[in-house]
Every structure is written in structure tokens, then in C-alpha cells.
N, C-alpha and C positions, 0 to 999 in steps of 0.2 A: 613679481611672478613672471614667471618665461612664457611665453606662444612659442606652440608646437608648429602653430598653420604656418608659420612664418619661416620656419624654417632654423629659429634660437630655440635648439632642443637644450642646451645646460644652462644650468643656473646663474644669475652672476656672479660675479669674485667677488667673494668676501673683502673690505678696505685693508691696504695693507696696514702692518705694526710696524711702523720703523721708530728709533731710537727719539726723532723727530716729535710725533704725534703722542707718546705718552710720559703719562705723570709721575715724576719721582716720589716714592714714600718714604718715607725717613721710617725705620724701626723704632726709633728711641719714642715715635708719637704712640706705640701701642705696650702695654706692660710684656711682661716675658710671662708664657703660657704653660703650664702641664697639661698635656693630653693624657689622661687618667682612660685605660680598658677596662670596659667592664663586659667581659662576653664576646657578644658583637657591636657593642656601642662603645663608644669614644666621646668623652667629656673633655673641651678643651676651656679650660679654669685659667684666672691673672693667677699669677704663682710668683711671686721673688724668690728670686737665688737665696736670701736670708731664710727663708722657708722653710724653700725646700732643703735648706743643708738641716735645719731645724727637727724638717720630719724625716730626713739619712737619719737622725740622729736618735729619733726614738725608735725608729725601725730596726735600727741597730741592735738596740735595748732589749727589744722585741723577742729577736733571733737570740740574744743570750739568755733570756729566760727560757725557749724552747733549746736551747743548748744545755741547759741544768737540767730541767725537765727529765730530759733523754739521759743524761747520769747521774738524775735520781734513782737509790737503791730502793726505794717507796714512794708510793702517789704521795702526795700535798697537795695542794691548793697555792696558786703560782697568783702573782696579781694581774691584773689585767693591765693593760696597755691605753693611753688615750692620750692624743694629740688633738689641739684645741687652739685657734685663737682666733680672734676677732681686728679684721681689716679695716681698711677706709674706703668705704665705697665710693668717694665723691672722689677717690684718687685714681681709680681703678682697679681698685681692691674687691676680696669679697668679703660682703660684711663677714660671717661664720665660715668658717672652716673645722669639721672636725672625723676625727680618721679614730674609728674604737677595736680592738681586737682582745678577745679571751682565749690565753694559751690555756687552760682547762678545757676549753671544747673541743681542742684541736689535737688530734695525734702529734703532725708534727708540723715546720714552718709551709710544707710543701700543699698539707694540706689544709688551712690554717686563711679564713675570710677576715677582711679588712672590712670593718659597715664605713662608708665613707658620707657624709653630709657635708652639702654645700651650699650655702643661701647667696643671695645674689642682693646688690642694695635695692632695689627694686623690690626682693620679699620673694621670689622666686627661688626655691628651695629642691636638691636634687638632693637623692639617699639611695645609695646603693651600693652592696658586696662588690669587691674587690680582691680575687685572691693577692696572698700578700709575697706572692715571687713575683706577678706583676705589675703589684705597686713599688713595688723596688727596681724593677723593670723601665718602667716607664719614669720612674724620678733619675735612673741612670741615662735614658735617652735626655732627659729634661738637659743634664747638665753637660750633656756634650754639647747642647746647640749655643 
């Protein structure tokens, strides 16, 4: 704390950061992450590159059923969509993973909810909509990093 009476009206200076004083991290110590939007929240989940190409890959799936859909001459009944698997939590994994969408509910991919669940090895459990342009969104940011 500063004294006014004295005449040190500013604060002190914060210690410097030089190259010196701090800790290198290695990246390869933390798994590689999806930040998944949901809204105004941000979910940041362990993800592998194996994964997520996994779940490009039924997203993909996805979008071409809501592609038939739309040059269907008549409604049907489309299947649903579901991406699933089970981690290693003791690796850094999460134990569950699982991404559900029904192209029947949806007009079209734009407008079209992702339910997304996520358990943690711990037993901590997250479940929530995701539209599905920015779960394709945020798995294209994933794979640039």
C-alpha cells in the first residue's frame, strides 16, 4: 500500500517479466483442446486430431442427409445422426463423448441443434445445444491450431 502523507501518491511497479524469471511450458504436457460455443458459453474439452477428423466426418454425413432432404420430391423420414465414443480419462481423455442431431426436426443444416454431452473422468457431465454451423465452425478453428 502507498502513503499519500508522504508524498508516494502511485502505486508500485508491478516486478518485471523478463525472459529470465519465467517458466517454459511445453505444449505436448497438455492434450490438444475444442473449444465448443454454445451461445455465450465456451466449452474447452481434451479433443484429438483423430477425433475430431472422426466427428468432420459424420458431420459431413450430416450435411448430406439435409442435402437429400432438400431434393426430396416428398417428406420421409431421414436417420438421425449420432457420434459416440468413449476416452481414457487417466490419459487425458474424456471418458464420454457424444454429439446427437435429428435432420426431421430441422428445416435445414442452418437451422438444425447439435445436443452435445460430455463426461469428464471425474463423472462431471456437461449437455448442451450446439447449432450445427458452429460445431463445424469451431472443429475448423480446432484444426487450424
Amino acid at each position: 500500500m502507498w502513503d499519500t502523507k508522504r508524498g508516494n501518491a502511485s502505486p508500485p511497479a508491478p516486478p518485471s517479466l523478463s525472459s529470465s524469471n519465467l517458466i517454459p511450458v511445453s505444449r505436448s504436457l497438455f492434450p490438444a483442446a475444442l473449444r465448443l460455443t454454445a451461445g455465450a458459453t465456451t466449452i474447452t474439452l481434451p479433443f484429438s486430431p483423430a477425433r475430431a477428423k472422426e466427428l468432420h466426418t459424420a458431420l459431413a454425413a450430416l450435411l448430406a442427409t439435409f442435402s437429400e432432404k432438400a431434393a426430396a420430391e416428398r417428406p420421409q423420414r431421414w436417420p438421425a445422426t449420432e457420434f459416440r465414443f468413449k476416452g481414457d480419462a487417466g490419459a487425458g481423455e474424456l471418458a464420454l463423448f457424444e454429439a446427437f442431431c435429428n435432420p426431421n426436426a430441422h428445416a435445414s443444416p442452418f437451422d438444425a441443434k447439435v445436443l452435445v454431452t460430455a463426461t469428464g473422468g471425474d463423472g462431471l457431465s456437461v449437455m448442451t445445444e450446439v447449432a450445427l454451423t458452429g460445431l463445424r465452425s469451431d472443429l475448423g478453428a480446432y484444426g487450424k491450431v
